[in-house]
C-alpha positions as CSV (number, residue, x, y, z in Angstrom):
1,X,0.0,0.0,0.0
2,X,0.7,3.4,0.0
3,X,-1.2,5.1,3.3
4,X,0.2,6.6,6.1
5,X,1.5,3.4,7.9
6,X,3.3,2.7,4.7
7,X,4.9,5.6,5.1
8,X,5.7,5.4,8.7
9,X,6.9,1.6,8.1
10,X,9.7,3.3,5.1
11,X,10.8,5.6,7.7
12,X,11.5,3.2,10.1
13,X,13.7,0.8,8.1
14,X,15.6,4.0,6.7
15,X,16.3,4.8,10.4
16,X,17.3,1.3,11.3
17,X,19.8,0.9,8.1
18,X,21.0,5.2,8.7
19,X,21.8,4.6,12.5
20,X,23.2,0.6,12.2
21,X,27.3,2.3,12.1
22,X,26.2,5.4,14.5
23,X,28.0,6.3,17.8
24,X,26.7,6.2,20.9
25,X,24.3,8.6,22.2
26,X,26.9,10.4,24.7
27,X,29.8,10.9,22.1
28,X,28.4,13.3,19.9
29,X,30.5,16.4,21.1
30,X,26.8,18.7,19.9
31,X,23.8,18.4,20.7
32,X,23.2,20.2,17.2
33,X,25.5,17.0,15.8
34,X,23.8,14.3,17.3
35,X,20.2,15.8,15.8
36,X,21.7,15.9,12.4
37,X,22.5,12.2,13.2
38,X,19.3,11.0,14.7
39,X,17.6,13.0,11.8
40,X,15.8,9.4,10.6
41,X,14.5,8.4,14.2
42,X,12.7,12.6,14.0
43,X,10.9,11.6,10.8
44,X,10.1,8.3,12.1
45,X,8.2,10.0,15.0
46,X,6.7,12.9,12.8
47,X,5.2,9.3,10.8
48,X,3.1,8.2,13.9
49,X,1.1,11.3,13.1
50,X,-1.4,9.8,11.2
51,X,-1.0,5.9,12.1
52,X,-3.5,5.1,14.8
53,X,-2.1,3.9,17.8
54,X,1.7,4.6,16.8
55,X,3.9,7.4,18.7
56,X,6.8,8.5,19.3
57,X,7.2,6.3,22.6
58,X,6.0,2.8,19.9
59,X,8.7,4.0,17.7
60,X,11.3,4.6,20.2
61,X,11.0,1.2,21.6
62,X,10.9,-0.7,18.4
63,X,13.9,1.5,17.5
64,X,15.7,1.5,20.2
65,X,15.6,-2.7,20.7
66,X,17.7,-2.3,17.5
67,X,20.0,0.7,18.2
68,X,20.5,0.6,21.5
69,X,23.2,2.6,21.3
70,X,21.9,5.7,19.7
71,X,17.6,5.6,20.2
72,X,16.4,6.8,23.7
73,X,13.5,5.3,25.0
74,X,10.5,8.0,25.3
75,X,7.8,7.0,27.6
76,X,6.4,8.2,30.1
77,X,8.6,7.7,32.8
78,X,11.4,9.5,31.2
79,X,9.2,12.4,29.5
80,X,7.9,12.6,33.4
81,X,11.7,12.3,34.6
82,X,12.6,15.6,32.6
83,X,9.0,17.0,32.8
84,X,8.2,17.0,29.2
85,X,5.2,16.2,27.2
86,X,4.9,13.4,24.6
87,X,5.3,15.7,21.6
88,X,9.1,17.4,22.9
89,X,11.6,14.6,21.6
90,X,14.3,17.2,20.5
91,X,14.2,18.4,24.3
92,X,14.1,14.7,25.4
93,X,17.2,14.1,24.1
94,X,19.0,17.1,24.3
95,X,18.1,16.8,28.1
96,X,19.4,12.6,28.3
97,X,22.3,13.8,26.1
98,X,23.6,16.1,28.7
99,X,22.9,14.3,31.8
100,X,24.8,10.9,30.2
101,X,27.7,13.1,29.4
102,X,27.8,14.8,32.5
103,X,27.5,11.5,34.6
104,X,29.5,9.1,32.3
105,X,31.9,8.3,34.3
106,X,29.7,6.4,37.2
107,X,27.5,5.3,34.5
108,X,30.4,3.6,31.9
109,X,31.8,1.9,35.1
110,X,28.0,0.4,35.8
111,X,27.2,-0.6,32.9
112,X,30.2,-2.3,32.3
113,X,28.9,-4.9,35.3
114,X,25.6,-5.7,33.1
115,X,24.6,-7.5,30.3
116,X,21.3,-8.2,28.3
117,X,20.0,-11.4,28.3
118,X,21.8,-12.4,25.0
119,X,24.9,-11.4,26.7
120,X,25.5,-7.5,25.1
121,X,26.8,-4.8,26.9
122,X,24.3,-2.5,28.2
123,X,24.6,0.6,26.5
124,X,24.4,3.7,29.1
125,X,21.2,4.6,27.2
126,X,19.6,1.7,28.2
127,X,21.4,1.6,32.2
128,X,19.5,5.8,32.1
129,X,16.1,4.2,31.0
130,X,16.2,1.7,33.8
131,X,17.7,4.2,36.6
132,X,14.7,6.4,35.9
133,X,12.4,3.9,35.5
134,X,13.5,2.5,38.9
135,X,13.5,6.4,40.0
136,X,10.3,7.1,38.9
137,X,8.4,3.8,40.1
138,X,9.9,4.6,43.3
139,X,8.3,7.8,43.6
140,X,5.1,6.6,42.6
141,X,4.9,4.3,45.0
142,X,5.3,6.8,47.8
């Protein structure tokens, strides 16, 4: 076909194949460089605009089980983390960009003692998702 999930289904693929070689997250030395390279994940999201049921928190975690390295996950516990609605992604990331670079040093050093379930690395994107999720389901519970 050639509706609007289509459309969003081409933009994902061209972001999985345009961020397979990309960097991690943290070493872009910009945040104005790391938006020109996560350019593919921003259409992606703009996509979901017209697919029912898709946004940019369903893109981010099919994306990001792919490119772990380089696609933040944006749901709800992070947007509420960084008190930002649904539709700020830039500001999501510029906001995770800074906060991974400015606490790298912990982080690299506890990440290095996990591993996924297939036995990767966890890539400090992923150790911030689940130190805010842990944050956040902690202060929800209280």
């Amino acid at each position: 076909g050639d509706g609007a999930a289509q459309e969003l289904r081409q933009k994902l693929d061209v972001a999985l194949s345009e961020l397979a070689e990309t960097k991690p997250f943290e070493d872009f030395d910009s945040i104005e460089e790391l938006e020109r390279s996560v350019a593919s994940l921003a259409a992606a999201n703009a996509a979901t605009t017209d697919v029912p049921q898709w946004t940019p928190t369903t893109v981010s975690k099919v994306l990001h089980r792919r490119r772990p390295q380089i696609v933040p996950l944006n749901d709800s516990y992070v947007r509420r983390f960084y008190g930002l609605k649904n539709t700020e992604s830039r500001l999501l990331r510029e906001a995770l960009w800074k906060d991974l670079r400015e606490n790298r040093g912990w982080m690299s050093e506890l990440a290095s003692t996990v591993r996924t379930t297939d036995g990767r690395n966890v890539t400090l994107l992923r150790l911030a998702d689940i130190l805010i999720w842990m944050d956040m389901r902690d202060a929800s519970s209280n």
